[in-house]
N, C-alpha and C positions, 0 to 999 in steps of 0.2 A: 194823293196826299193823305186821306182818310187812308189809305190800306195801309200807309208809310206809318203812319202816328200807332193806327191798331195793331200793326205788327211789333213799332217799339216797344207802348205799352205791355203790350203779349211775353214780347224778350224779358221785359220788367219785372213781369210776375213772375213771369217762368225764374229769374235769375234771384229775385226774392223768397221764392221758395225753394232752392238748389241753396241757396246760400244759409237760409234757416235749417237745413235740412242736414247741410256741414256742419254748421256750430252746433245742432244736437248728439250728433254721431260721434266730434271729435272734441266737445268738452262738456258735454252732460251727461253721456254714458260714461266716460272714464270715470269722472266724479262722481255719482253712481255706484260704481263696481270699488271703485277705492275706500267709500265711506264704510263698510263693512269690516273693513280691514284695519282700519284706523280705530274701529271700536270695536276689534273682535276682542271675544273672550281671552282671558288671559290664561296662555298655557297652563301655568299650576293654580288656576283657580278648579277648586275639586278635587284636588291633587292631593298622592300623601309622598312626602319625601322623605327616604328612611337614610338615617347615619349607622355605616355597620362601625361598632367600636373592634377592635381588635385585641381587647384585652375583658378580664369577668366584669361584672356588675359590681360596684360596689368603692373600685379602685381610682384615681386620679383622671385616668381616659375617659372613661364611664362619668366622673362625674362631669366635667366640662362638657361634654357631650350631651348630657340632659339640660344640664343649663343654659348652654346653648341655644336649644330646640323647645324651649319653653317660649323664646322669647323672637327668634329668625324669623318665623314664617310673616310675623307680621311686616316685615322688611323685604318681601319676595311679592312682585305684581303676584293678586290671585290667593295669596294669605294661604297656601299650603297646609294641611297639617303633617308634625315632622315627629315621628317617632327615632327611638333609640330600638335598633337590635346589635345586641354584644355575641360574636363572634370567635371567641378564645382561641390559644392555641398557638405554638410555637414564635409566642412574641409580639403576635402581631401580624406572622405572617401569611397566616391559613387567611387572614384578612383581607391582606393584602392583595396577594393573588388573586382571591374572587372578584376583590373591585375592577382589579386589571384585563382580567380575563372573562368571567361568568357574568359581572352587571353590566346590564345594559346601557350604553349611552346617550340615556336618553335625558339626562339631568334628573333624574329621580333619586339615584343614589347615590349618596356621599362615600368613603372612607376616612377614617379617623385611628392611627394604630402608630407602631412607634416609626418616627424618621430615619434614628440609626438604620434601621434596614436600608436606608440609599446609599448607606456608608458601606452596610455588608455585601451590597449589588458588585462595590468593585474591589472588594476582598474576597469576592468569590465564593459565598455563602452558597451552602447547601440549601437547593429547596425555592431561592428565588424565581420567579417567574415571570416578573414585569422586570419595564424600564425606566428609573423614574422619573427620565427627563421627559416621557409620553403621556407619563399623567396629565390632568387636568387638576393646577394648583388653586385653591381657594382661598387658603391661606392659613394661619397658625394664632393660636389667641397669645401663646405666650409662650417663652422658651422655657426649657427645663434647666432650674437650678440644682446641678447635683450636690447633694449631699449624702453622706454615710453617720447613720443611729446604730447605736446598741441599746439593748436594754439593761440598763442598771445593777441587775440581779449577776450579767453575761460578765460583771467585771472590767469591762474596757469602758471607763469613762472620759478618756481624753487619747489622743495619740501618738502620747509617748506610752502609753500600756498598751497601746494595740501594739506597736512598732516591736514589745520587747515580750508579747505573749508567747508563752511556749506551746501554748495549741493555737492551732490558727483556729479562730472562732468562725462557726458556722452562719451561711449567711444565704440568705434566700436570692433566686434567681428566677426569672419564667423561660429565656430561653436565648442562645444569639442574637445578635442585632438590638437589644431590649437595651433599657440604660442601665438597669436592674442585676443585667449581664456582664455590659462592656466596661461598665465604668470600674467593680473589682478589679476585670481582668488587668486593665488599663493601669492602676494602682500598684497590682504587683511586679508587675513587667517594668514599669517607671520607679519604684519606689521600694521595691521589696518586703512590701507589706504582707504578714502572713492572714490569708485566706484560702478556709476549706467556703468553697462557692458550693447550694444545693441546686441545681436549678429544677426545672419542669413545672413548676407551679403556672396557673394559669392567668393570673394576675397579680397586683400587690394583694388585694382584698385579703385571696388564700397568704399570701407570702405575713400579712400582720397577724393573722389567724393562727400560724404557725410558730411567730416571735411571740403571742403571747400566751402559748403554751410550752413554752423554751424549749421548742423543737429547734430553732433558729435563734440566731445571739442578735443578728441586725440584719440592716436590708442597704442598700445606696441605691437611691432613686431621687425623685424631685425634691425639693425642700419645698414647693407647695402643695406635692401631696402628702408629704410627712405630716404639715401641719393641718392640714384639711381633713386626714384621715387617724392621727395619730394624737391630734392635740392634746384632749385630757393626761395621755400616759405623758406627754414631753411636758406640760403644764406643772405633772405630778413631780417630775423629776424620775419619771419610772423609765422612759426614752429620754436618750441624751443622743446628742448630735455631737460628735468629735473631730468632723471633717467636711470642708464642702469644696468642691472640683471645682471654681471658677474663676476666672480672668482676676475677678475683686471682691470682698464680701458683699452677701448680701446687705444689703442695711437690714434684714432680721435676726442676722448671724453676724455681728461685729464680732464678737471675740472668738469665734469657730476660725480654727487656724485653716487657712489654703493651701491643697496637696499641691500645686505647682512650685510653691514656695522651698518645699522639702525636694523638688528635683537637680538633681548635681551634675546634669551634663545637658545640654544643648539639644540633642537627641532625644533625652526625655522630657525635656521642655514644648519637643514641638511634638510628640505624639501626643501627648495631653493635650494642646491647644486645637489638632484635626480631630483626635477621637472622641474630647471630652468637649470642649468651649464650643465648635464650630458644630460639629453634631448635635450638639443639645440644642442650638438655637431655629432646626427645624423638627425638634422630637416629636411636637404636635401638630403634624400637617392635616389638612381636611380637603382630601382628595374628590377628583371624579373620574373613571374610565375615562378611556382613550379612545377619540373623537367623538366627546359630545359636542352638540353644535353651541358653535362657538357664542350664540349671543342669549345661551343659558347659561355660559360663564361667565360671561360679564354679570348676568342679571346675577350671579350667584355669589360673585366678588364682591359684586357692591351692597347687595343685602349681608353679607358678612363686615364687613366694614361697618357700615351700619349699625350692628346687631353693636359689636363693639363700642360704640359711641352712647347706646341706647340706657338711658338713666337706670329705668328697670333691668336689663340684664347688670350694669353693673352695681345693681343690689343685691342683686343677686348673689354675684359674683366676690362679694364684701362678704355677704351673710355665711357663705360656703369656703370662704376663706381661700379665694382663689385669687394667684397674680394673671395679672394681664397687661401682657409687653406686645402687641401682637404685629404681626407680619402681614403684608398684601400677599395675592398671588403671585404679582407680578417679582416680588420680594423674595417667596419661595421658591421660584422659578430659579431665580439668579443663584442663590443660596446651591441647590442642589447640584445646577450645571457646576458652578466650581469646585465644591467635592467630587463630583465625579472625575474632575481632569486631575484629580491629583498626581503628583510625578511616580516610577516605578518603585524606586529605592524604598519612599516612606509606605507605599504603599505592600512593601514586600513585611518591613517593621511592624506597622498596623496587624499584617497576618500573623507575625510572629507572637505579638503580646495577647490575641485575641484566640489563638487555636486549642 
């Protein structure tokens, strides 16, 4: 009976330490090994995250882009620091391309250059190198309102003198795909508006450097970099706005007449509404390479989101005179997949007014 009790007892211990010995193995080491993880450092803490702009220093891209980056990082686990490097060059696209191909995806690098190029991806643009449905969308602060300025001196102050000039007024460009580019072209193909187009410039910066030594008579570009970058001369009366490309006026441009309005056939109603309205509303995308991991795009979306919400950026963004409409990823995403399906026909039209 004593062997019988000391043998239970013995099972007892033995069975109280196999079983203490379980719950250390399979819930105090996990717990343990997990606690690390749950409070590791955070990727872009130490980190610097660089925005390539794809257009010069000085111009609309470039400035959104700093201001931006003044204010994001505190919106990214890890508080990042995020420089601007400007990248120029055929539009945007020498940009482009490296974000697509050359930077790494490792969430460290953004792109920021013009959107039209996803338009020129299925016009068959020279020079493209990505695709833009493979990008990594972050998303866009704000669409581009286009409008067309001359300079006062250039003679064209409304658009019934453009409409009826005997020299087509010279007018700065930086390169295909740019809105700087497309939207001219788009005008005279829709509208028969005479324009000598210059282009090669390397952003608006050089392109207002050039109107204001009346190299150049105007430019058509954003109406918020007009006034961000041009205001004193539009304030002076020395730039006048005669034209702005969009669906409705701006509420800053009520009495600036809309070039849709002047289209007389159906045809060039709807090239203006793909090349100019629908394009413009992802000109500002802020891209990343194709496949970065996926939950540095979340973390990047939603610090973007953020940033936009963030009182200081938009004092920023007041003070600099900059609109802010802006798009999600998930926004741009959608956005670009349906310009890219566009049908043959229009998309044969688009090549014709744009070549």
């Amino acid at each position: 009976m004593f062997r019988k009790f000391k043998g239970s007892k013995l099972e007892g211990i033995k069975g109280f330490f196999l079983l203490t010995v379980y719950l250390f193995v399979y819930l105090f080491i996990p717990l343990s090994l997990s606690a690390p993880v749950s409070a590791q450092t955070p990727f872009y803490e130490g980190k610097t995250l660089r925005i390539i702009v794809g257009l010069a220093a000085g111009g609309g891209y470039d400035l959104y882009a700093r201001t931006m980056a003044r204010r994001m990082g505190r919106h990214i686990p890890g508080n990042p620091t995020m420089i601007v490097e400007n990248m120029p060059g055929a539009g945007g696209l020498i940009a482009a391309n490296h974000v697509y191909q050359v930077a790494k995806p490792d969430g460290l690098t953004m792109g920021h250059f013009s959107g039209v190029l996803f338009l020129g991806q299925i016009l068959g643009q020279k020079g493209i190198e990505f695709d833009g449905l493979k990008f990594e969308h972050i998303g866009a602060p704000a669409k581009i309102d286009a409008a067309c300025a001359f300079t006062k001196a250039s003679g064209i102050t409304s658009i019934e003198k453009w409409t009826v000039s005997k020299t087509p007024p010279k007018m700065g460009a930086t390169a295909p795909g740019s809105i700087t580019h497309d939207v001219p072209k788009i005008l005279t193909a829709t509208l028969g508006l005479p324009i000598h187009l210059v282009t090669g410039y390397k952003g608006t910066a050089d392109i207002r450097l050039a109107v204001e030594s009346g190299e150049l008579s105007g430019i058509c570009t954003g109406w918020e970099s007009l006034k961000a970058t041009w205001r004193s001369a539009i304030e002076a009366g020395d730039m006048i706005v005669v034209l702005q490309a969009l669906p409705k006026p701006h509420p800053d441009l009520p009495k600036v007449p809309l070039a849709i309005s002047f289209a007389k056939t159906e045809e060039a109603r709807r090239l203006m509404q793909i090349g100019i309205h629908d394009a413009s509303a992802i000109t500002r995308p802020y891209v990343l390479p194709p496949g970065t991991l996926k939950d540095r795009v979340q973390i990047l979306r939603k610090a973007f989101i953020d940033t936009m919400k963030d009182p200081a950026f938009l004092a920023d963004a007041e003070k600099s005179n900059l609109d802010l409409d802006p798009l999600t990823g998930e926004e741009m995403e959608r956005t670009v997949a349906g310009l890219l399906k566009l049908e043959s026909p229009l998309v044969t039209k688009l090549k014709d007014a744009l070549k």
